[in-house]
TITISE-838099 format. One line per field, with one value per residue (C-alpha): x, y, z; residue in three letters. Coordinates in Angstrom, 2 decimals. Last residue first. Example, Ala and Ser with C-alpha at 12.3 -4.5 7.8 and 13.67 -1.06 7.14 Angstrom:
xx <- c(13.67  12.30)
yy <- c(-1.06  -4.50)
zz <- c(7.14  7.80)
code <- c(SER  ALA)
# end
This chain:
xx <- c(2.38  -0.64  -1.32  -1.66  1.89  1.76  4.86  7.29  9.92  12.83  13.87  12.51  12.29  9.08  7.06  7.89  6.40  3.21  2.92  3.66  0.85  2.22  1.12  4.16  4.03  7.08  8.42  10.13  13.54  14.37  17.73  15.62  16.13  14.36  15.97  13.75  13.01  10.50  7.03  4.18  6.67  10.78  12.87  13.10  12.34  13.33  14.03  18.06  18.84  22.16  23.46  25.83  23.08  19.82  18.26  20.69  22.97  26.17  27.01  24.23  21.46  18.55  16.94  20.58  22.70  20.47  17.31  15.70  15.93  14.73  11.25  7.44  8.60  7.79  6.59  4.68  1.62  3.99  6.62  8.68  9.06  9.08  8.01  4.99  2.96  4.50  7.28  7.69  11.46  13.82  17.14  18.71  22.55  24.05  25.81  27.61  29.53  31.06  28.57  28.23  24.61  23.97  22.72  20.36  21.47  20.44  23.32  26.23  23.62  21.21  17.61  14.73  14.63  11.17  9.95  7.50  10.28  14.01  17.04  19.82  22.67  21.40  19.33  17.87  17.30  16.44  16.12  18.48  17.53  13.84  12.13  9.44  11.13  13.28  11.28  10.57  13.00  15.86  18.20  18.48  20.55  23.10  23.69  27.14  26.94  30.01  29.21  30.25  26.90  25.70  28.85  27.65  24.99  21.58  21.39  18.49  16.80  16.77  13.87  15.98  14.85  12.10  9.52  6.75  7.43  5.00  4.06  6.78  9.64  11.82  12.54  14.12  13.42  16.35  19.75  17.91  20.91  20.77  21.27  20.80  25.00  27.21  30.48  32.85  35.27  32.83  32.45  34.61  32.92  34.51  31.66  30.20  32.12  30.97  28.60  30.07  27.31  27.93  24.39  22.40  19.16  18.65  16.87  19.51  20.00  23.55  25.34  26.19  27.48  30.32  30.98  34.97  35.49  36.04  39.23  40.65  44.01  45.09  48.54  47.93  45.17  41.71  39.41  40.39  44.31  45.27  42.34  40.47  36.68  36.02  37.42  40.98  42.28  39.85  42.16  40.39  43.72  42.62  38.95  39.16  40.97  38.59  35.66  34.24  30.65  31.88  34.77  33.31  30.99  33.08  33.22  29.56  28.95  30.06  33.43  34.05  37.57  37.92  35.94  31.89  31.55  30.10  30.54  28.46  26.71  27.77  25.46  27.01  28.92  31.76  32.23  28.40  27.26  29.55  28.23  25.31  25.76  27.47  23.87  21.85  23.62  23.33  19.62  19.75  21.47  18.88  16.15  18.09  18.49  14.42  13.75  15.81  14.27  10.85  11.89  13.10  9.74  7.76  10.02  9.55  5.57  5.43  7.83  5.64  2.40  3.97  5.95  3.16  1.43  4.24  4.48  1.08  1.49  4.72  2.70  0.00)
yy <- c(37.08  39.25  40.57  43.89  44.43  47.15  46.50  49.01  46.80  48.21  45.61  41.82  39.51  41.05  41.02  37.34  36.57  38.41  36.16  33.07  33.81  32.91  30.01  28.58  31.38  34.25  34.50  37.89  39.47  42.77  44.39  46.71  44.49  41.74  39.09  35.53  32.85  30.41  28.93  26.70  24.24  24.80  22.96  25.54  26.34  28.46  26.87  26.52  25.58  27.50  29.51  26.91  26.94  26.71  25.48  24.04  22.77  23.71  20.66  17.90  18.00  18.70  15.84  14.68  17.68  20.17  18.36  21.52  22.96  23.49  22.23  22.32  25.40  28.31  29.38  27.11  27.56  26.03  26.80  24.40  20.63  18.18  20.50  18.47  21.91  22.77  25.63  28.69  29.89  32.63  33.32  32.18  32.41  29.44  29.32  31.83  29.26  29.85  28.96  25.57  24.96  25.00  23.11  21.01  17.31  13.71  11.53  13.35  13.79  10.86  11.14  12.62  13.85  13.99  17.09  18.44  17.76  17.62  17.75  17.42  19.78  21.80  20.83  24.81  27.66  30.29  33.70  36.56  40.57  39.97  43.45  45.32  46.55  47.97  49.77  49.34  51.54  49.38  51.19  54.03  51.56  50.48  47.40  47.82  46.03  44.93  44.75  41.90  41.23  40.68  40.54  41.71  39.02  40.99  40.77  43.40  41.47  41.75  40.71  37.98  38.48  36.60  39.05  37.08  36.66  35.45  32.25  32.21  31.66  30.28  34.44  34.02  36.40  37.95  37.44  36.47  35.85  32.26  30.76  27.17  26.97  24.09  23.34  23.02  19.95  17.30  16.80  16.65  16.29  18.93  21.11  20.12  21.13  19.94  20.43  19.04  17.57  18.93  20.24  17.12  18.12  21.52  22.89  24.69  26.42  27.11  30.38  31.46  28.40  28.76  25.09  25.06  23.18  26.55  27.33  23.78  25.57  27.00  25.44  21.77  23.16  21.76  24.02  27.93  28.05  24.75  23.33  26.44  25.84  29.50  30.97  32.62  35.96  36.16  34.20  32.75  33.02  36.66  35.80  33.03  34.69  37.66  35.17  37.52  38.06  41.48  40.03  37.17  39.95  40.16  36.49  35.37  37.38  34.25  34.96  33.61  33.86  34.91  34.13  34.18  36.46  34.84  37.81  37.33  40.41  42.65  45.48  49.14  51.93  50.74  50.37  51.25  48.46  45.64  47.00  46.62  43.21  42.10  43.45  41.44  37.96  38.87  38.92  35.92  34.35  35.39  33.89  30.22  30.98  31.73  28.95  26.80  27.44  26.90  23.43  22.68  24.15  21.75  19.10  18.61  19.24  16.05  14.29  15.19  13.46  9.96  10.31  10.50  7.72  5.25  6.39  5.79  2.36  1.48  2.59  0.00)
zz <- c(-32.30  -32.99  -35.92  -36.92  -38.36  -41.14  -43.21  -45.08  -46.72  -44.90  -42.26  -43.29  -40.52  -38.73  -41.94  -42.87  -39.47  -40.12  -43.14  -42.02  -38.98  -35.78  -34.38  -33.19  -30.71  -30.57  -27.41  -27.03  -26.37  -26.04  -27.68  -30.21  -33.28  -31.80  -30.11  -30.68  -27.69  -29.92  -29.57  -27.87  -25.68  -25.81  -28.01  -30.12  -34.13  -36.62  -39.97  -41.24  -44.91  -45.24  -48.13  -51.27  -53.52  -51.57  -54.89  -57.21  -55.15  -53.61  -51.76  -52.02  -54.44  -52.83  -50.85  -50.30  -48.24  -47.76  -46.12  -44.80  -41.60  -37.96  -38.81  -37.68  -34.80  -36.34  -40.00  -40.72  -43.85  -46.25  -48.38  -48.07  -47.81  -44.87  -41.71  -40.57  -40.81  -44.72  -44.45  -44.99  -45.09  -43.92  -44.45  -41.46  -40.67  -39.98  -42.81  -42.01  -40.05  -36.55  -34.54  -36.22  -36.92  -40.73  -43.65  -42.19  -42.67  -43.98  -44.49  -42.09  -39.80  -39.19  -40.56  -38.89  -34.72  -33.16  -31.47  -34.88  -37.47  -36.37  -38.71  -36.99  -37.88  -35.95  -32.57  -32.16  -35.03  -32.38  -33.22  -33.35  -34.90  -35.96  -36.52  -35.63  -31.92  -34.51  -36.59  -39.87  -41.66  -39.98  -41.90  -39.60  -37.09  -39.62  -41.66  -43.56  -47.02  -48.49  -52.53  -54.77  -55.55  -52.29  -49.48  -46.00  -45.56  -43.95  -40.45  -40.24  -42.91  -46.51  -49.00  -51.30  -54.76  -56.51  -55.38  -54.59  -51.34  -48.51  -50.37  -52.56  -49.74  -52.23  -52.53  -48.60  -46.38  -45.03  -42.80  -39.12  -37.31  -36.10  -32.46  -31.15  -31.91  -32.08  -32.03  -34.69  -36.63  -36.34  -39.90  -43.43  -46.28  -48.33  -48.74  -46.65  -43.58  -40.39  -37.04  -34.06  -30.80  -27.27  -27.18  -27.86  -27.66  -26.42  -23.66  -22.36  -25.36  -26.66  -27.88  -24.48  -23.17  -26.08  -27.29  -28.24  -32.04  -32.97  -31.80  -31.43  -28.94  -32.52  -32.90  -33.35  -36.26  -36.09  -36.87  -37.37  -37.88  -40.21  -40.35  -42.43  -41.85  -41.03  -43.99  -43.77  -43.19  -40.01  -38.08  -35.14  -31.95  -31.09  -30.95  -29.26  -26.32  -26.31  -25.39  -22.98  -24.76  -26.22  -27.70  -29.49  -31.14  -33.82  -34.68  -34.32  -37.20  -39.48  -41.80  -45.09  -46.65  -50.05  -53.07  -54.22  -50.59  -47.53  -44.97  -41.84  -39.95  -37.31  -36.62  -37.49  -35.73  -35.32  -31.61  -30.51  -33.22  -31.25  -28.36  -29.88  -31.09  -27.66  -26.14  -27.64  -27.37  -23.60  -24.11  -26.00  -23.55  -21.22  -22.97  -23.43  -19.30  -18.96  -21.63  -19.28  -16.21  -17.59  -18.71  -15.50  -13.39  -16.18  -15.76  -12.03  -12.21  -14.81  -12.29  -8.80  -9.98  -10.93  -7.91  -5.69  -7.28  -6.73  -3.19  -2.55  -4.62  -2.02  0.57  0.00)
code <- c(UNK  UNK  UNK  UNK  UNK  UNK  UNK  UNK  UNK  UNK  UNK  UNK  UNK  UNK  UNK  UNK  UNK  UNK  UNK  UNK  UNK  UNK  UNK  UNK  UNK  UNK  UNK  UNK  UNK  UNK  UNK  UNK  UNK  UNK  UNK  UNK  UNK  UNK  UNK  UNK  UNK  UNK  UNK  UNK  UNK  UNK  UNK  UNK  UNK  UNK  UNK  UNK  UNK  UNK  UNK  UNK  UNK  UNK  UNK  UNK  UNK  UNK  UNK  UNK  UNK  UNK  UNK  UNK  UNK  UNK  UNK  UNK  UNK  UNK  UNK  UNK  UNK  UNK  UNK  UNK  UNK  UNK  UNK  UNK  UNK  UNK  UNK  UNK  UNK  UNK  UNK  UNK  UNK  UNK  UNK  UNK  UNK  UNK  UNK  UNK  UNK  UNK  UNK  UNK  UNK  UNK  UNK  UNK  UNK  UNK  UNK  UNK  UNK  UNK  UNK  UNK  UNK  UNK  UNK  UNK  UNK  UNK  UNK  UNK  UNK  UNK  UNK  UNK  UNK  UNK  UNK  UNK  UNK  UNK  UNK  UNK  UNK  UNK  UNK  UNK  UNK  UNK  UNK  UNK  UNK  UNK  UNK  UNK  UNK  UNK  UNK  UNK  UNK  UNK  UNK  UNK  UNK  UNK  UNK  UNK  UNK  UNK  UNK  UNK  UNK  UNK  UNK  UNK  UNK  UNK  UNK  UNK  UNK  UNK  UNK  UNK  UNK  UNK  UNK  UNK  UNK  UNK  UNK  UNK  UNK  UNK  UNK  UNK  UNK  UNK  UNK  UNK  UNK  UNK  UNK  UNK  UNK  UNK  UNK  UNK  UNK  UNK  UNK  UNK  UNK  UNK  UNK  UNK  UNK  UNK  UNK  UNK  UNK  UNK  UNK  UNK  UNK  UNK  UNK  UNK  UNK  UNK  UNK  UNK  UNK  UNK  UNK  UNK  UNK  UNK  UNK  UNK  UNK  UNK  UNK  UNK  UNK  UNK  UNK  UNK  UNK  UNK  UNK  UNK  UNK  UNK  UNK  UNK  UNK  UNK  UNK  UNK  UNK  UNK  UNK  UNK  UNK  UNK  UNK  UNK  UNK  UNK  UNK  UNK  UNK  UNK  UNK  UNK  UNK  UNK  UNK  UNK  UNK  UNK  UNK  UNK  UNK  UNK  UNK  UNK  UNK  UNK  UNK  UNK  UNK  UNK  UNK  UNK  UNK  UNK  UNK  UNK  UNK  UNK  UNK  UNK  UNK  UNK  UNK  UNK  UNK  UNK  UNK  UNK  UNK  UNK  UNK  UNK  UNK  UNK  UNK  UNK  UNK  UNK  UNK  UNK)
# end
């Protein structure tokens, strides 16, 4: 009899256990994006404009993550990443003897607590080579993307506040008074979480190196979201999901492999958290809101882009 009492006791106590846990952690993953906030503006107040990633046709490519290194006391990785090579570079930025494994180093701040497998190593497609950086739940929100039809019908790119710094050949220097639309308006950070992984809906699909998003290692631009619709069990895009169905697209078979024809060499990242109902996102202004799975794809769409002149009237 008291063993059944106890039994039952316990049965009610664990669901209440992992609810005050998980509400911890989307507190800390919130704070870390808080924190993530203010290294970008301090980052901003120093040169007067937002870091973003530089992913030019040739020459080295460079993730944000790297300038603001600095401001979120990693100064020590910063001076040993050399920013005249590209990010997957083994013999100064991966796995060099001489460069202390520079990026294969998880950085708390870039990783949600609530995160499934958090000590995982993204990889290098483009060579095949893997489990040469650490991970990050984090991605700078870069643009809408024009294979997002369904809220773009543009066929260009609509830029974000995070916008690439290399299009066309041309650096681009994101500064406060371009963010036309407010920044409280517009998506700064948001979480991409359990990259390279794909996950649909809470359950993990495929094994990475086989089936992969295209992204996750902090210090790849191609981590960087440009963002997508997608359909509501997250297996093809567009859709009618824009949060939380998918963290990514099948990059590396389902479309070609390196460099393929339709994400071309960019990343194939989808926000999504492990958290219930939503996703931790930075907004332009430094705050940081949950934004609901239910978000309208549209009214998402508005807040990534940062000069096209939306009304937002919905709520999210």
């Amino acid at each position: 009899m008291v063993i059944a009492i106890i039994a039952i006791l316990i049965g009610l106590l664990l669901p209440a256990v992992q609810k005050v846990r998980e509400a911890a952690a989307r507190s800390t993953c919130s704070n870390n994006l808080k924190q993530i906030g203010l290294s970008i503006y301090n980052y901003e107040s120093a040169y007067q404009y937002f870091p973003n990633s530089v992913r030019p046709a040739t020459g080295p490519r460079i993730s944000w993550t790297i300038g603001v290194l600095p401001f979120i006391e990693q100064g020590n990785i910063r001076n040993i990443y050399d920013p005249t090579k590209n990010w997957f570079d083994n013999t100064t930025n991966t796995s060099g003897a001489s460069n202390l494994s520079v990026t294969s180093k998880t950085i708390k701040i870039f990783v949600c607590p609530s995160a499934q497998h958090p000590t995982a190593l993204d990889g290098d497609p483009s060579t095949n080579t893997w489990n040469i950086v650490a991970l990050t739940d984090y991605a700078a929100s870069t643009s809408v993307s024009h294979l997002a039809t369904n809220v773009n019908a543009t066929g260009t790119d609509l830029p974000g506040i995070m916008q690439k710094s290399t299009v066309a050949g041309q650096l681009i220097q994101i500064r406060v008074a371009s963010v036309t639309d407010g920044l409280s308006n517009t998506v700064m950070v948001t979480e991409s979480a359990g990259r390279p992984q794909i996950f649909r809906i809470n359950k993990p699909f495929g094994t990475p190196t086989a089936v992969q998003v295209n992204g996750g290692g902090w210090s790849r631009p191609a981590s960087d979201l440009d963002f997508y619709t997608s359909t509501s069990d997250g297996t093809s895009f567009p859709g009618t999901c824009a949060v939380g169905c998918t963290n990514g697209f099948d990059y590396y078979t389902q479309y070609g492999g390196y460099n393929n024809a339709t994400f071309g060499t960019e990343g194939s990242s989808a926000p999504y958290s492990f958290h219930t109902g939503g996703v931790n996102t930075l907004m332009g202004d430094g705050s940081v809101r949950f934004i609901a799975s239910s978000v309208d794809v549209g009214t998402f769409a508005a807040l990534v882009t940062r000069s096209n002149g939306e009304v937002i009237t919905a709520s999210y």
